[in-house]
PyMOL Python script that loads the backbone (N, CA, C, O; Angstrom):
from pymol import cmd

cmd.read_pdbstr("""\
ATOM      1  N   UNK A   1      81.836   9.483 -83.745  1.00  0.00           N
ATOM      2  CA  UNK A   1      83.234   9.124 -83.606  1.00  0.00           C
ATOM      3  C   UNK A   1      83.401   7.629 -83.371  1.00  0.00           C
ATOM      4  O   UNK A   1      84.251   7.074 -84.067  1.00  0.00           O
ATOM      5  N   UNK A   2      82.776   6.955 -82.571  1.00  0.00           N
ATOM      6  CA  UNK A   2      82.562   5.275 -82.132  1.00  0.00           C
ATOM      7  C   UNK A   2      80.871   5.051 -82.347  1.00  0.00           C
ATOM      8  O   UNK A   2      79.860   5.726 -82.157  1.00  0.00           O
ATOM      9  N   UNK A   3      81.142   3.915 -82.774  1.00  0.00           N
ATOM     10  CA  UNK A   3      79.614   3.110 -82.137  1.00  0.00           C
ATOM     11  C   UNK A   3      79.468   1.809 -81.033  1.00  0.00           C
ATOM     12  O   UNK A   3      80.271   0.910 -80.785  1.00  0.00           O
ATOM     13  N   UNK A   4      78.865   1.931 -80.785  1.00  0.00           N
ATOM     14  CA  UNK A   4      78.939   0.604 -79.759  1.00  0.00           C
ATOM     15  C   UNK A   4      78.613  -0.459 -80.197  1.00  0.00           C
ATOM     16  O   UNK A   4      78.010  -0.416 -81.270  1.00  0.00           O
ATOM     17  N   UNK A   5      78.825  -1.613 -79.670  1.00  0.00           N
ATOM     18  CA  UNK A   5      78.468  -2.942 -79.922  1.00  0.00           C
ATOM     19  C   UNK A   5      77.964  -3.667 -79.101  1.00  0.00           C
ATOM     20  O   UNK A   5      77.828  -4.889 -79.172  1.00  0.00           O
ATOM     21  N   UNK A   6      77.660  -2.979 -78.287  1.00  0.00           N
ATOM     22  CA  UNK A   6      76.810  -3.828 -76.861  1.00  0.00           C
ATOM     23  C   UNK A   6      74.963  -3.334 -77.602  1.00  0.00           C
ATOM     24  O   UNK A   6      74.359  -2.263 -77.671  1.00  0.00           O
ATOM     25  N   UNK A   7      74.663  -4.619 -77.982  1.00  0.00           N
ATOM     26  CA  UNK A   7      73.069  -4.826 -77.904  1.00  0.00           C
ATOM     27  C   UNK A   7      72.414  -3.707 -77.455  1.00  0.00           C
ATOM     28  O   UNK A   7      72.948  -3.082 -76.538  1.00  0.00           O
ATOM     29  N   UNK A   8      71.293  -3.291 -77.937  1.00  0.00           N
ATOM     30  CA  UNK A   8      70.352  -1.522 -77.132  1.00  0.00           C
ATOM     31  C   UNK A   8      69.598  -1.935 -76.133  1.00  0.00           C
ATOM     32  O   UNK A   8      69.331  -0.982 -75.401  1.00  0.00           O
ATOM     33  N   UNK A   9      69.053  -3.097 -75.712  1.00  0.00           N
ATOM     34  CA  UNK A   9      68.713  -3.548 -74.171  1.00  0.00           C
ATOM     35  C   UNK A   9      69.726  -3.560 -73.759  1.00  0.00           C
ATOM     36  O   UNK A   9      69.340  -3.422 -72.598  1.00  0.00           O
ATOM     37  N   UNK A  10      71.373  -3.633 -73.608  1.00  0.00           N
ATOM     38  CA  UNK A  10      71.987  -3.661 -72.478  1.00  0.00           C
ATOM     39  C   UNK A  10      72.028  -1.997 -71.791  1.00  0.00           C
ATOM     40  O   UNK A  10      72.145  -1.684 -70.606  1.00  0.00           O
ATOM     41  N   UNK A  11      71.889  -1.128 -72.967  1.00  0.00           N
ATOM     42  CA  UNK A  11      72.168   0.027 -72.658  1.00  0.00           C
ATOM     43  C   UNK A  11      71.082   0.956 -72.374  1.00  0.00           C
ATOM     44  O   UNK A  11      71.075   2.136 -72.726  1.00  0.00           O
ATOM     45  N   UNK A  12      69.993   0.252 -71.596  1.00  0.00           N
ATOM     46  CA  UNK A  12      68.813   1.795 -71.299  1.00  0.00           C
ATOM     47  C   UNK A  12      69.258   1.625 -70.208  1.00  0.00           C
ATOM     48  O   UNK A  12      68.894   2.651 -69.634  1.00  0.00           O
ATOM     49  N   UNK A  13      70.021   0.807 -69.212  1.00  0.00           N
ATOM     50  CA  UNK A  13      70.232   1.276 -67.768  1.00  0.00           C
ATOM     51  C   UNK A  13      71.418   2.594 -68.159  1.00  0.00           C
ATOM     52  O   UNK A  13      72.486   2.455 -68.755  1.00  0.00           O
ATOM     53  N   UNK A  14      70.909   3.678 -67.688  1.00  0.00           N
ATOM     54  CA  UNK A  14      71.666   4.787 -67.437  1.00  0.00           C
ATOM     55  C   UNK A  14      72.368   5.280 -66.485  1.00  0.00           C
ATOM     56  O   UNK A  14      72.009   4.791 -65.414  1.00  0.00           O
ATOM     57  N   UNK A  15      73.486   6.273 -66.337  1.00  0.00           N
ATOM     58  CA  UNK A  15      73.807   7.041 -64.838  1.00  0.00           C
ATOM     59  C   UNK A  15      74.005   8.487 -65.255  1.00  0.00           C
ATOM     60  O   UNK A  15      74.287   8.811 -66.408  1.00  0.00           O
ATOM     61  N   UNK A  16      73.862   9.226 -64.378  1.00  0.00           N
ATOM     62  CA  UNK A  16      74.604  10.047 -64.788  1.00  0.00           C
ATOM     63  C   UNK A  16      75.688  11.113 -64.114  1.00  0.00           C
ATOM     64  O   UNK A  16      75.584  11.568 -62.975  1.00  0.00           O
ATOM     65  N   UNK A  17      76.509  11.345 -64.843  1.00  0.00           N
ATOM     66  CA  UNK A  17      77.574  11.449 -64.394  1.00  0.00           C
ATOM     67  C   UNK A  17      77.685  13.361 -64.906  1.00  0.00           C
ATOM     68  O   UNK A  17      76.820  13.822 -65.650  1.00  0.00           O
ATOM     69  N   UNK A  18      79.059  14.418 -64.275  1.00  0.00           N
ATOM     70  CA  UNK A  18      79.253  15.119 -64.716  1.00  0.00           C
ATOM     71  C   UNK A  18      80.106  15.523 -65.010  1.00  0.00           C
ATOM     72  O   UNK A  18      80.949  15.455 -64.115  1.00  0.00           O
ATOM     73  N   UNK A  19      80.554  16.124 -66.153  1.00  0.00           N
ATOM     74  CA  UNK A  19      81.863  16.248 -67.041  1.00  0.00           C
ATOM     75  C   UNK A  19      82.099  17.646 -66.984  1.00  0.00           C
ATOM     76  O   UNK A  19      81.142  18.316 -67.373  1.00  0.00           O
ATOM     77  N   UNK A  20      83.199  18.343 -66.574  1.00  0.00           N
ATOM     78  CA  UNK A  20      83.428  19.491 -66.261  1.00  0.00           C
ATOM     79  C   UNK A  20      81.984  20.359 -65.765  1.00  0.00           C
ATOM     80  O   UNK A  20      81.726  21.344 -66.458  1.00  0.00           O
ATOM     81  N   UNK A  21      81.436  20.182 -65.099  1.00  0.00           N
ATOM     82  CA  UNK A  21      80.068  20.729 -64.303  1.00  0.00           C
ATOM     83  C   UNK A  21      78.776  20.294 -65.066  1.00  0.00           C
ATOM     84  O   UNK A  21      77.647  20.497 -64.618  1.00  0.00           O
ATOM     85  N   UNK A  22      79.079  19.587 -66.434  1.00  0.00           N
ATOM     86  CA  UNK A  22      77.789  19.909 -67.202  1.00  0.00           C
ATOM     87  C   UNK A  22      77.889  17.907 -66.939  1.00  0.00           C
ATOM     88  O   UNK A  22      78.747  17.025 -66.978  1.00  0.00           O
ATOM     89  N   UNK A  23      75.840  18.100 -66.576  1.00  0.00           N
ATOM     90  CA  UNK A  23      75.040  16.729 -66.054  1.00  0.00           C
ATOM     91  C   UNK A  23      75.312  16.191 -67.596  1.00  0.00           C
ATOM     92  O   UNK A  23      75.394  16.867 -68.622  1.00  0.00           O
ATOM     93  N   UNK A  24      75.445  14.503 -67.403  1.00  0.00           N
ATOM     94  CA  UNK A  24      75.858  13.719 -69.121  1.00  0.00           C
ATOM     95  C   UNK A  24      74.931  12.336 -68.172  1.00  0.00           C
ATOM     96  O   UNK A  24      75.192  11.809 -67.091  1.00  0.00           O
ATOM     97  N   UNK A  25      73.612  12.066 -69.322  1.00  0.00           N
ATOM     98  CA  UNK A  25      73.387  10.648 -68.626  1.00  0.00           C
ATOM     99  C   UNK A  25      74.151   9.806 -70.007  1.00  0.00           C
ATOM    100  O   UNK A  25      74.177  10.159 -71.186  1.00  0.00           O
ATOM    101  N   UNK A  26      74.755   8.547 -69.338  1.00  0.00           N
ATOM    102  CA  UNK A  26      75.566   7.903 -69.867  1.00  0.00           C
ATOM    103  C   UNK A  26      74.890   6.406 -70.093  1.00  0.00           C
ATOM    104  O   UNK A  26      73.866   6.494 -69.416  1.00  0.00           O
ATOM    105  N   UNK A  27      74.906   5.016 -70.705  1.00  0.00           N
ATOM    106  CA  UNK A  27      75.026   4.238 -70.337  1.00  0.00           C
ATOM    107  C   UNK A  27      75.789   3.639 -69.200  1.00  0.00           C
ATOM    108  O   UNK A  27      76.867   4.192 -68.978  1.00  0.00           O
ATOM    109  N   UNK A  28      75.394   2.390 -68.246  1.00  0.00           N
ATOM    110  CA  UNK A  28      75.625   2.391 -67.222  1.00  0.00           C
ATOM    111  C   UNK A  28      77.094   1.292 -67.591  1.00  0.00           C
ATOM    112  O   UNK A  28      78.048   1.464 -66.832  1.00  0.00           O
ATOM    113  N   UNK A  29      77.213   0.532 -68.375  1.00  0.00           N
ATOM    114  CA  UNK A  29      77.985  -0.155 -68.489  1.00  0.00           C
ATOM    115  C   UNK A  29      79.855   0.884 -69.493  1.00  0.00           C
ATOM    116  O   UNK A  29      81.069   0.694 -69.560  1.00  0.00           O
ATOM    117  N   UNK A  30      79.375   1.349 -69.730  1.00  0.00           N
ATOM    118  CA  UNK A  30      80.489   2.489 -70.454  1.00  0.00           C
ATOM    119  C   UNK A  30      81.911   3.151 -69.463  1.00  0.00           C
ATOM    120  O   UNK A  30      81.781   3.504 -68.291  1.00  0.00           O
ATOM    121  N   UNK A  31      82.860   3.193 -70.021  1.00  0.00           N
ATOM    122  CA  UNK A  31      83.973   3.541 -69.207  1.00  0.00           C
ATOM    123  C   UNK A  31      83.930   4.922 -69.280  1.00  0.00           C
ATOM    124  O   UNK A  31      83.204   5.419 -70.141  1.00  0.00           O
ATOM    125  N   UNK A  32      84.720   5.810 -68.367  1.00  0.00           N
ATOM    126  CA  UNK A  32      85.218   7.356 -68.077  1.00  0.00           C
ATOM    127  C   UNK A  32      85.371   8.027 -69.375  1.00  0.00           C
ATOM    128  O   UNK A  32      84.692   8.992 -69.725  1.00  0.00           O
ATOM    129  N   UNK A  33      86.425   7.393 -70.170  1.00  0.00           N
ATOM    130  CA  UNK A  33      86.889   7.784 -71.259  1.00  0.00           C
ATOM    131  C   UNK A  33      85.708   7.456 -72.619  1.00  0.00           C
ATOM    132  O   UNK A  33      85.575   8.253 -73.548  1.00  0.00           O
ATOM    133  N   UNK A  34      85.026   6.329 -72.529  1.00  0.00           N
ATOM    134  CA  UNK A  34      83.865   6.214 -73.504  1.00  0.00           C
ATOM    135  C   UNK A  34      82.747   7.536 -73.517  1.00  0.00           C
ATOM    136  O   UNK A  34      82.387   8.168 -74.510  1.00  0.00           O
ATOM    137  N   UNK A  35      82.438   7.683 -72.478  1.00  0.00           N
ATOM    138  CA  UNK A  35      81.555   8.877 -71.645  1.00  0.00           C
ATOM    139  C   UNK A  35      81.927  10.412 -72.050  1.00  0.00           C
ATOM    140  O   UNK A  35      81.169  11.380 -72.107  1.00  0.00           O
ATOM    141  N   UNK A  36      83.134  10.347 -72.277  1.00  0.00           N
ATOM    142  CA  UNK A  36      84.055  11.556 -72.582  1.00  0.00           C
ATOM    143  C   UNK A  36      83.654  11.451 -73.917  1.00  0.00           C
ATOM    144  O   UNK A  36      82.604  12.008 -74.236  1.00  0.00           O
ATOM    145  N   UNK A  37      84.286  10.850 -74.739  1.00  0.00           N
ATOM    146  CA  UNK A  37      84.060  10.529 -76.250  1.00  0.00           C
ATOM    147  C   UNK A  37      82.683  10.949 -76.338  1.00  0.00           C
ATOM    148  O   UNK A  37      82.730  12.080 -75.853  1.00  0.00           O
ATOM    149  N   UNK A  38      81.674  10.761 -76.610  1.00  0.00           N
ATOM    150  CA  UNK A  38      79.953  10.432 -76.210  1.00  0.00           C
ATOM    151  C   UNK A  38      79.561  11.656 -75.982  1.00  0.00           C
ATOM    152  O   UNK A  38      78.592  12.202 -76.508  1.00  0.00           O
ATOM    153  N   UNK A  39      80.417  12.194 -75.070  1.00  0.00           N
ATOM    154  CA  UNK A  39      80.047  13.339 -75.145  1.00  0.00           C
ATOM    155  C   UNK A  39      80.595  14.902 -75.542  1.00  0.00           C
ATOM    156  O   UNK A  39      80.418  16.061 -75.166  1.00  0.00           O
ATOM    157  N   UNK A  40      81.332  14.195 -76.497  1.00  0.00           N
ATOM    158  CA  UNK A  40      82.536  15.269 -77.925  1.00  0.00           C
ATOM    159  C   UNK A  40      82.891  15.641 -76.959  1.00  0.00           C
ATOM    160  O   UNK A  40      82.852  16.870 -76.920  1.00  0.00           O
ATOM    161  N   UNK A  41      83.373  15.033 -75.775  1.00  0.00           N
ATOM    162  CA  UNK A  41      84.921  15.934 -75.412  1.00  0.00           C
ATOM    163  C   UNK A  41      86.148  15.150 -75.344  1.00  0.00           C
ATOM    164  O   UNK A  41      86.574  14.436 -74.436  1.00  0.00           O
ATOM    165  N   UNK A  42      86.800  15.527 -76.899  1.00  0.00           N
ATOM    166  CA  UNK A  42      87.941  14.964 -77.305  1.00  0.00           C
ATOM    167  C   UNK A  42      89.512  15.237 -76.822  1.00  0.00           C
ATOM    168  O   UNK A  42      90.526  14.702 -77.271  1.00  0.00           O
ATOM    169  N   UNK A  43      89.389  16.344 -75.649  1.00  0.00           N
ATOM    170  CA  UNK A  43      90.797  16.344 -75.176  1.00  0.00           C
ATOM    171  C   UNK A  43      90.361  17.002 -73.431  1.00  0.00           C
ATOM    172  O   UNK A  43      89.878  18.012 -72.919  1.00  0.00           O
ATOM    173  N   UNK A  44      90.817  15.885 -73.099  1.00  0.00           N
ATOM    174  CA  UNK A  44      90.927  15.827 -71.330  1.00  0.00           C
ATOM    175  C   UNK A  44      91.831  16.613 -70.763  1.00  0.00           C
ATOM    176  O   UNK A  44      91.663  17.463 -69.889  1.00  0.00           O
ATOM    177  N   UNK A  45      93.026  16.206 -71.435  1.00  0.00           N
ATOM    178  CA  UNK A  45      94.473  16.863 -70.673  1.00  0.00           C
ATOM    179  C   UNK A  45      95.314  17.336 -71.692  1.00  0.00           C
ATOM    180  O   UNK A  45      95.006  17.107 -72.862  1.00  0.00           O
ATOM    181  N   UNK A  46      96.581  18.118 -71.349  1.00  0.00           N
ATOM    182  CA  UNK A  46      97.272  18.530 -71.916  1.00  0.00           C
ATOM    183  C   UNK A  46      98.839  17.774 -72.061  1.00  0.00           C
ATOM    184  O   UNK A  46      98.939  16.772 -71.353  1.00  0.00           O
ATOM    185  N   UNK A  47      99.491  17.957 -72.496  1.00  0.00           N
ATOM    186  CA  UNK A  47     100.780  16.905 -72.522  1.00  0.00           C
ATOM    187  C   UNK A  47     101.698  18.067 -71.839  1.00  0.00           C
ATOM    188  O   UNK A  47     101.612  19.295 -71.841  1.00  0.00           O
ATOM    189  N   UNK A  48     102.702  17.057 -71.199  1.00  0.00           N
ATOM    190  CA  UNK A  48     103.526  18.335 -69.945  1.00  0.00           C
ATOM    191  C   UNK A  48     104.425  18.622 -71.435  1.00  0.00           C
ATOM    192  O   UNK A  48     104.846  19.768 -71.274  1.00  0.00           O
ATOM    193  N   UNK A  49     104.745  18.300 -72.328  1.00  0.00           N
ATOM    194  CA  UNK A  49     105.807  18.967 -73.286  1.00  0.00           C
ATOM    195  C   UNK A  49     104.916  19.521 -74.611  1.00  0.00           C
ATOM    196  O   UNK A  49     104.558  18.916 -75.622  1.00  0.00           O
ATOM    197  N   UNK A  50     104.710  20.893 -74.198  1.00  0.00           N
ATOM    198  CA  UNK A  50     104.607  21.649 -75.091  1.00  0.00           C
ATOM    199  C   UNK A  50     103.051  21.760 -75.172  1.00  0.00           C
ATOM    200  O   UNK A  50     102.598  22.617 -75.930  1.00  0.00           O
ATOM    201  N   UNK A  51     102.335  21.105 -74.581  1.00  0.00           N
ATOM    202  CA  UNK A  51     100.860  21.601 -74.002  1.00  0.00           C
ATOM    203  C   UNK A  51     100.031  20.842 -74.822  1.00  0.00           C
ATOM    204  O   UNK A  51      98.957  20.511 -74.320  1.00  0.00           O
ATOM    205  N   UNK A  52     100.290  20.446 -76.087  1.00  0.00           N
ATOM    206  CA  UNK A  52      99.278  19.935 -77.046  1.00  0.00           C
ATOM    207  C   UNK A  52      97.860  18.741 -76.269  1.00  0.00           C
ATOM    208  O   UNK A  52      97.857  17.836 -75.435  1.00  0.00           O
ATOM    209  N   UNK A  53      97.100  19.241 -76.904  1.00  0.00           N
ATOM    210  CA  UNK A  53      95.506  18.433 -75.977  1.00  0.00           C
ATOM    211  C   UNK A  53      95.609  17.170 -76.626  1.00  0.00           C
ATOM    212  O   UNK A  53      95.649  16.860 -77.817  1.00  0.00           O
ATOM    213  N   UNK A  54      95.650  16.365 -75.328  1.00  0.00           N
ATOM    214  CA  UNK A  54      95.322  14.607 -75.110  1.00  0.00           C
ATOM    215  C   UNK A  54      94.049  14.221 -74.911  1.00  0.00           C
ATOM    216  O   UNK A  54      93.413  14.792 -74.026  1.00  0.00           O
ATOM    217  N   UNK A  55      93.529  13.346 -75.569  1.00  0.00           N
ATOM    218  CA  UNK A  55      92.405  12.669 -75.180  1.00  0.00           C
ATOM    219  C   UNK A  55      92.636  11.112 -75.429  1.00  0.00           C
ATOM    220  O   UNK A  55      93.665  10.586 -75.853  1.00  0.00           O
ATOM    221  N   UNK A  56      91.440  10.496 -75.067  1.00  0.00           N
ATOM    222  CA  UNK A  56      91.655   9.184 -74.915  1.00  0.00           C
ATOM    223  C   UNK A  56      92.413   8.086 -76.392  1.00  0.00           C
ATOM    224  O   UNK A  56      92.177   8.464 -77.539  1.00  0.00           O
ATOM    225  N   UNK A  57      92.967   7.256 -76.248  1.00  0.00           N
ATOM    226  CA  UNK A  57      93.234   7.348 -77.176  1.00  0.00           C
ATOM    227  C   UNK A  57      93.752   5.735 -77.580  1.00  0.00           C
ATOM    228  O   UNK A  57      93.725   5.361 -78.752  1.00  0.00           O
ATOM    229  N   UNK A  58      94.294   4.697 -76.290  1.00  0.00           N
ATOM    230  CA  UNK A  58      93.952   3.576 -76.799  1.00  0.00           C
ATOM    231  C   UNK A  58      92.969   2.411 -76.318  1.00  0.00           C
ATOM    232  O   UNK A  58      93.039   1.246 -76.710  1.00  0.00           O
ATOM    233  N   UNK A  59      91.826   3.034 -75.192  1.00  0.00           N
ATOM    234  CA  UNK A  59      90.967   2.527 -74.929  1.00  0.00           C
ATOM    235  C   UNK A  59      91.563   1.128 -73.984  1.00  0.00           C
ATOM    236  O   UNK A  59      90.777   0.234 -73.674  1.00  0.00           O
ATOM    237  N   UNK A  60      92.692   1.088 -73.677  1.00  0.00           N
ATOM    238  CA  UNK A  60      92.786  -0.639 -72.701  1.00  0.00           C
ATOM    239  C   UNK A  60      93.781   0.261 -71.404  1.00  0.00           C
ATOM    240  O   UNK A  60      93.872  -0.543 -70.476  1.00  0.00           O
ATOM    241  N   UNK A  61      94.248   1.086 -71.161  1.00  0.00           N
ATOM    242  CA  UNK A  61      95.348   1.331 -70.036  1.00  0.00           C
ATOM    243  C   UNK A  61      96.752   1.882 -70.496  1.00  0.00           C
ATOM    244  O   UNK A  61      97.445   2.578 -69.754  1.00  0.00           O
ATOM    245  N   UNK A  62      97.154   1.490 -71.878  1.00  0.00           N
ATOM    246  CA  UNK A  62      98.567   1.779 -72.250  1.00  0.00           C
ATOM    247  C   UNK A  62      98.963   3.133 -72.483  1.00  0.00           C
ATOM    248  O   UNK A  62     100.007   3.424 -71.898  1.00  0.00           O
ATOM    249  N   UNK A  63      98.452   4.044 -73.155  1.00  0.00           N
ATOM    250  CA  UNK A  63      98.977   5.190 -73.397  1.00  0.00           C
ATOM    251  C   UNK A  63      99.303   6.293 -72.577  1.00  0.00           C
ATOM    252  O   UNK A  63     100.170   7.166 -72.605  1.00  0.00           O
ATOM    253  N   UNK A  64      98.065   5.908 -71.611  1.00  0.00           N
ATOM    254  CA  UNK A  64      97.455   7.138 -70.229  1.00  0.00           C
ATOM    255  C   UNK A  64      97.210   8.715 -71.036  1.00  0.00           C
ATOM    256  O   UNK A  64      97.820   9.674 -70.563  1.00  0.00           O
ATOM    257  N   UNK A  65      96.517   8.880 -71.967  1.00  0.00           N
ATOM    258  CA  UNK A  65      96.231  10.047 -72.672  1.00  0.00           C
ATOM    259  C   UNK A  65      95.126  10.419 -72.008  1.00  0.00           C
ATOM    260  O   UNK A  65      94.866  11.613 -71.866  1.00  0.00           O
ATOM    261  N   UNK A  66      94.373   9.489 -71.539  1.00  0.00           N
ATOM    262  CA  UNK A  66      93.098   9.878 -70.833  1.00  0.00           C
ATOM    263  C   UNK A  66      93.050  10.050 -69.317  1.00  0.00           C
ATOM    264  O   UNK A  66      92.124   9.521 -68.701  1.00  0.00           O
ATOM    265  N   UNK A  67      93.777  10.596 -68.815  1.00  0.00           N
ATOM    266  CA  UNK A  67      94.117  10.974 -67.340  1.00  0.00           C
ATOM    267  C   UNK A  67      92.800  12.371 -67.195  1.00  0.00           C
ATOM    268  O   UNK A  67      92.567  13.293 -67.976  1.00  0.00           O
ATOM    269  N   UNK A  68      92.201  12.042 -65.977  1.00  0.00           N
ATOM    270  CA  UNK A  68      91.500  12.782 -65.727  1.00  0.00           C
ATOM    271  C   UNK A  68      91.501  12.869 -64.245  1.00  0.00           C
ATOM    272  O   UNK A  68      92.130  12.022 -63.611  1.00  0.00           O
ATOM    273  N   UNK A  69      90.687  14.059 -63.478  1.00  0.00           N
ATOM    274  CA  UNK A  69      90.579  14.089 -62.411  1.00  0.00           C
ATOM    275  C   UNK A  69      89.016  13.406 -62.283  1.00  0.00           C
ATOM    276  O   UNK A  69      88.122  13.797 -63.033  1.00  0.00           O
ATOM    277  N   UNK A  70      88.728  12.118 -61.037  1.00  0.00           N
ATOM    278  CA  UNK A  70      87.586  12.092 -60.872  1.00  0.00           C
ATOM    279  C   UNK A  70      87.088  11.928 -59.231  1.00  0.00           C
ATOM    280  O   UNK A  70      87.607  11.134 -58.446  1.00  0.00           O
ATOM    281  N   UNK A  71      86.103  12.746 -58.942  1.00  0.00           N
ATOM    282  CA  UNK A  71      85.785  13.146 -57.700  1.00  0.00           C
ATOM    283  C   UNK A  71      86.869  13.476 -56.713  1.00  0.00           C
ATOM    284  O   UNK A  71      87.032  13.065 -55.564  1.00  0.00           O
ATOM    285  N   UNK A  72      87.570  14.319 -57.437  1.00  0.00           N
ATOM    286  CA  UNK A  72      89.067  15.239 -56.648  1.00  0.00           C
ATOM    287  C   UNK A  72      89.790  14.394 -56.549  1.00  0.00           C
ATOM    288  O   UNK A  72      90.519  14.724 -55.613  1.00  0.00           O
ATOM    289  N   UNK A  73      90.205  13.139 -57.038  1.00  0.00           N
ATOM    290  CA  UNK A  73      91.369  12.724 -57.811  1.00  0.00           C
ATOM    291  C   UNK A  73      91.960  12.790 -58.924  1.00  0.00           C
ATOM    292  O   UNK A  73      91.522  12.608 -60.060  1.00  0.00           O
ATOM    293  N   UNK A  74      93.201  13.118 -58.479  1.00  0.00           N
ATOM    294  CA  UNK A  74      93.516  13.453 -60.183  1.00  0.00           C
ATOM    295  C   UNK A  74      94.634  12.320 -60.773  1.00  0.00           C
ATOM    296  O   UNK A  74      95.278  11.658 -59.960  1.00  0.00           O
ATOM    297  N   UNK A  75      94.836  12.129 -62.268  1.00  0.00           N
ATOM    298  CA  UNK A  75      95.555  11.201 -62.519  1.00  0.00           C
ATOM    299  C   UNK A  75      95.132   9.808 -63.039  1.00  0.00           C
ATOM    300  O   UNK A  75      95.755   8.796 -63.362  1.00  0.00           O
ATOM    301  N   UNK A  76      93.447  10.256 -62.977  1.00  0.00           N
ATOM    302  CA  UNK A  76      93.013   8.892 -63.177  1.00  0.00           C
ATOM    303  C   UNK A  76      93.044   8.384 -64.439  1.00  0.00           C
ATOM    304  O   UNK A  76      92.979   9.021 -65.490  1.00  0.00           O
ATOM    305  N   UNK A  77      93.157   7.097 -64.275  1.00  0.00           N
ATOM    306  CA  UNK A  77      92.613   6.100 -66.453  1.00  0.00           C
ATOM    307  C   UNK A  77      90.891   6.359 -66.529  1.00  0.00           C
ATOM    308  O   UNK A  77      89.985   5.795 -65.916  1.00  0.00           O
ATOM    309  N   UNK A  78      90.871   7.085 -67.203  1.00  0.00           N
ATOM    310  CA  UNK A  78      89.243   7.147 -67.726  1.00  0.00           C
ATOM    311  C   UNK A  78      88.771   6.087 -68.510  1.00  0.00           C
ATOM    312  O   UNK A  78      87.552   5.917 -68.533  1.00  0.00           O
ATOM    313  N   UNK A  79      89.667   5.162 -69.310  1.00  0.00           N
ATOM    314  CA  UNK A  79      89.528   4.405 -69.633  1.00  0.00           C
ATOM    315  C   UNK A  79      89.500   3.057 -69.142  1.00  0.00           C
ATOM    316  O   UNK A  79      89.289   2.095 -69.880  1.00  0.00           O
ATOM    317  N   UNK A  80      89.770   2.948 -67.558  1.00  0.00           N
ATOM    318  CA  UNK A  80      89.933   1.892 -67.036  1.00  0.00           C
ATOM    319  C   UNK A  80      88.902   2.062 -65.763  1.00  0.00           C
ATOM    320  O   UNK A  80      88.882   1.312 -64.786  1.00  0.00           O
ATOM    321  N   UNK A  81      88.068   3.180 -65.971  1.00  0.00           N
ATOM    322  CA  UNK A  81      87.171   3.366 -64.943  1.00  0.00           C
ATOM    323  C   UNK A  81      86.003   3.415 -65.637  1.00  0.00           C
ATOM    324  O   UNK A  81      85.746   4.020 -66.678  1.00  0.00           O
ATOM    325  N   UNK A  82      84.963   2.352 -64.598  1.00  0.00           N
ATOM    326  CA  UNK A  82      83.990   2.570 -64.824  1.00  0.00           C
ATOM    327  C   UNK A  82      83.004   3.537 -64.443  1.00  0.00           C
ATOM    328  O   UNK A  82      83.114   3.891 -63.269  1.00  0.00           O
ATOM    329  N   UNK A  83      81.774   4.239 -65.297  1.00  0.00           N
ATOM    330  CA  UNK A  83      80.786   5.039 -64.829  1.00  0.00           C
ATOM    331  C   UNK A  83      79.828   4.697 -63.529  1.00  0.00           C
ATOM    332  O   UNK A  83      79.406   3.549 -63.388  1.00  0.00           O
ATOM    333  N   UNK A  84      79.489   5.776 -62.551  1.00  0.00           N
ATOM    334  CA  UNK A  84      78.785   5.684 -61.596  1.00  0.00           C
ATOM    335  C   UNK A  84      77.793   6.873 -61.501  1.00  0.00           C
ATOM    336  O   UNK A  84      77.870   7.993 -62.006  1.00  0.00           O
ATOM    337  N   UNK A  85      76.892   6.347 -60.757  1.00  0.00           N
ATOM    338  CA  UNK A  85      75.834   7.353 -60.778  1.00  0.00           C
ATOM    339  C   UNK A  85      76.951   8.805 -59.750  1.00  0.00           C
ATOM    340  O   UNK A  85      77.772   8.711 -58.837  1.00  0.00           O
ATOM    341  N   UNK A  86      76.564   9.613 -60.283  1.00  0.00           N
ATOM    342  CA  UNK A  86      77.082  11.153 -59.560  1.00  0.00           C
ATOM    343  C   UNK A  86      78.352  11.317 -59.763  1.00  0.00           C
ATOM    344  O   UNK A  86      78.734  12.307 -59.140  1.00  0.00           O
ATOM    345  N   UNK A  87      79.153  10.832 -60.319  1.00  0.00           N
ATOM    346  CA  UNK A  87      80.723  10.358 -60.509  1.00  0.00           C
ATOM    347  C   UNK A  87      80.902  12.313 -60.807  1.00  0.00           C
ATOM    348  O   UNK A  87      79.988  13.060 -61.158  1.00  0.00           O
ATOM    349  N   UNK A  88      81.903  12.582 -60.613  1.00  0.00           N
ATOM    350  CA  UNK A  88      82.474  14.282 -61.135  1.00  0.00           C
ATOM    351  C   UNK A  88      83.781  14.107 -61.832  1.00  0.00           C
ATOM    352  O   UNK A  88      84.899  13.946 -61.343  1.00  0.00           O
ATOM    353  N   UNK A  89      83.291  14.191 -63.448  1.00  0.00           N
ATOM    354  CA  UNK A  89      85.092  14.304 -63.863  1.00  0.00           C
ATOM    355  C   UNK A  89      85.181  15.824 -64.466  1.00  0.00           C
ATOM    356  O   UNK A  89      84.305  16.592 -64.862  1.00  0.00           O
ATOM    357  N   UNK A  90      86.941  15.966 -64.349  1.00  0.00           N
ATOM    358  CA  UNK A  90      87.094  16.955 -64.669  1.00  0.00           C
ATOM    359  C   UNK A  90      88.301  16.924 -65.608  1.00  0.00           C
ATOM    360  O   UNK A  90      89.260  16.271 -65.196  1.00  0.00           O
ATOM    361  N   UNK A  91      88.391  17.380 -66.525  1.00  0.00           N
ATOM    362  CA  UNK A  91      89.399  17.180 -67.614  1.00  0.00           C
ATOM    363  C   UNK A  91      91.044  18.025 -66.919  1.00  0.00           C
ATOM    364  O   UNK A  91      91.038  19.232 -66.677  1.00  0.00           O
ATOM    365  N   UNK A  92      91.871  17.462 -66.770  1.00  0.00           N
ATOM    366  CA  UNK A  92      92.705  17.727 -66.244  1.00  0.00           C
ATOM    367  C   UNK A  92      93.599  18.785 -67.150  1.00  0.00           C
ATOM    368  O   UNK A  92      94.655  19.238 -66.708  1.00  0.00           O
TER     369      UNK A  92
END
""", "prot")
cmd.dss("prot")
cmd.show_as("cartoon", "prot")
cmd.util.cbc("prot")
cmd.orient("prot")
């Protein structure tokens, strides 16, 4: 779906993180919503009108399609958060 453009030495530092219960090691430099992508899960949330599945979708903060819950917050920009080791998201 994406490729990256960050150099392959920047990316063997790993974390890993878990996406609806299931362990994902990620690059360490990668956002919430990149991580999601990465790991084909293309719809996080649902839209309050009429339910249709949201996923991330303009990668900088504007749309908020990528709202997720992370470590029992909910509401978050997946796209404006960065990955941490043990991080828990959950597709809202």
């Amino acid at each position: 779906m994406f490729e990256s453009i960050v150099p392959a030495a920047a990316t063997r530092e790993r974390v890993r993180i878990h996406i609806d219960g299931t362990p994902h090691d990620v690059p360490a430099h990668y956002s919430v919503a990149a991580a999601l992508l990465a790991a084909g899960v293309l719809a996080c949330r649902a839209s309050a009108v009429g339910g249709a599945p949201r996923g991330p979708f303009c990668m900088m903060g504007v749309c908020f399609d990528c709202l997720v819950d992370i470590d029992g917050v909910p509401n978050v920009q997946g796209c404006m958060t960065p990955v941490r080791d043990g991080m828990q998201v959950r597709a809202m």
